[in-house]
C-alpha positions, 0 to 999 in steps of 0.5 A: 807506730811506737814514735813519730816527730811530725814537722819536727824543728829544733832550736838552740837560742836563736839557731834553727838547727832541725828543720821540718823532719818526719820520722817514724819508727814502727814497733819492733823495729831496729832504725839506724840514724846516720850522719857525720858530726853536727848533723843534729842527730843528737839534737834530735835525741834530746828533742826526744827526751824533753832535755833543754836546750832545745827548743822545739816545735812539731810533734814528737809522738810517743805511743800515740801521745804527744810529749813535747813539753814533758820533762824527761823524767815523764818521758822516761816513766812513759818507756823511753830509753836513752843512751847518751854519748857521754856515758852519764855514768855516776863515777863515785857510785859503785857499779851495782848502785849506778844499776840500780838507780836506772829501776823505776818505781812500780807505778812505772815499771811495765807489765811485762812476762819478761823484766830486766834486772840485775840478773840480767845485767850480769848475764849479759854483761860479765864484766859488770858482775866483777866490777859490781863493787867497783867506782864508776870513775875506776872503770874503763871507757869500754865498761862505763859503756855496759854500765850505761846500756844496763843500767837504761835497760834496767827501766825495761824501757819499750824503745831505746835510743843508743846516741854512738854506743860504740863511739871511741871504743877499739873495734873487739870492743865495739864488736863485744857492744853491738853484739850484747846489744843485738842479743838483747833487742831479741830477747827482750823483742825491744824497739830501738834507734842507733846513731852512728856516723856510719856503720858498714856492719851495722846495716844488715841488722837494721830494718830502716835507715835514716840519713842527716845532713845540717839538720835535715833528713836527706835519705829514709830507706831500706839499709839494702839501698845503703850497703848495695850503693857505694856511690850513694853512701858517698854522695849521702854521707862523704864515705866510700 
């Protein structure tokens, strides 16, 4: 099991806002975690980065070690990746620096056959090669995007949380974005979890999917059970 939260419950102040969830994520696999807005499925996220707030009890185990309480940057060191919502990009830094700044130092970076790089992230993402010279701030919502899951990538980490990589971008874009990220995953034979509020087209490219709602898991499955059952994505998620 690469990652596991065992009784996982989360605090903002005084607001409980996860209550006593199980998850686990096998190596190799590709997981869906879906639910509408303030579910808590970015909480759970930054639960799972050490980024405060939250507050957290339970365990969250990571490659058989227990990493509530570590800073995020220890969590990072360790392989995991994360790719927030908000882009996080440095706007008055050139693309190519915002790239290099996601490499980790030698001690951290895994002894791999295989290693991202800035290579790779041209490869895989044209754009950013044109714009290498470019600002952040000078970017487009879709190309702050690859910016941002390049330069995660660029810390070659062994499991990626990606929090609505296609959140507000137009659907040839999206598409564009899902599928660098599915070619990656392959080539790299990377461990990764995708937010989303809910994906018909995203399923059949999973191996396991979770559902919130208020802060609690409410369905853990095969995607098979989601994309084959309208009435269960309605009574799970308000969509048909």
């Amino acid at each position: 099991m690469m990652l596991q939260a065992k009784n996982l419950n989360v605090y903002y102040g005084g607001a409980h806002v996860i209550f006593d969830i199980d998850i686990d994520i096998v190596e190799g696999q590709f997981v869906g975690l879906f639910g509408r807005n303030g579910s808590g499925k970015s909480s759970l996220f930054r639960a799972f980065m050490g980024l405060t707030p939250p507050r957290v009890t339970g365990e969250i185990v990571f490659k058989k070690q227990n990493i509530v309480g570590l800073p995020p940057h220890k969590i990072a060191n360790l392989g995991l990746g994360w790719v927030p919502e908000d882009r996080k990009i440095f706007p008055n830094l050139t693309v190519r620096r915002n790239l290099r700044l996601g490499i980790k130092s030698a001690r951290h970076t895994p002894n791999k056959d295989k290693l991202f790089g800035l290579d790779e992230a041209y490869k895989y993402f044209p754009k950013l090669h044109i714009l290498r010279k470019k600002l952040g701030a000078q970017m487009s919502g879709g190309e702050q995007q690859m910016l941002t899951v390049a330069r995660t990538m660029m810390g070659n980490p062994d499991l990626v949380l990606l929090d609505e990589p296609t959140e507000g971008l137009a659907p040839n874009i999206a598409k564009d974005m899902l599928d660098m990220i599915l070619e990656i995953r392959k080539d790299f034979k990377l461990t990764a979890v995708v937010v989303e509020q809910f994906s018909a087209k995203l399923l059949p490219y999973l191996d396991h999917c979770y559902v919130m709602e208020m802060g609690e898991v409410i369905f853990s499955g095969s995607p098979d059970v989601l994309a084959k059952d309208e009435a269960l994505q309605q009574r799970l998620m308000g969509v048909g």
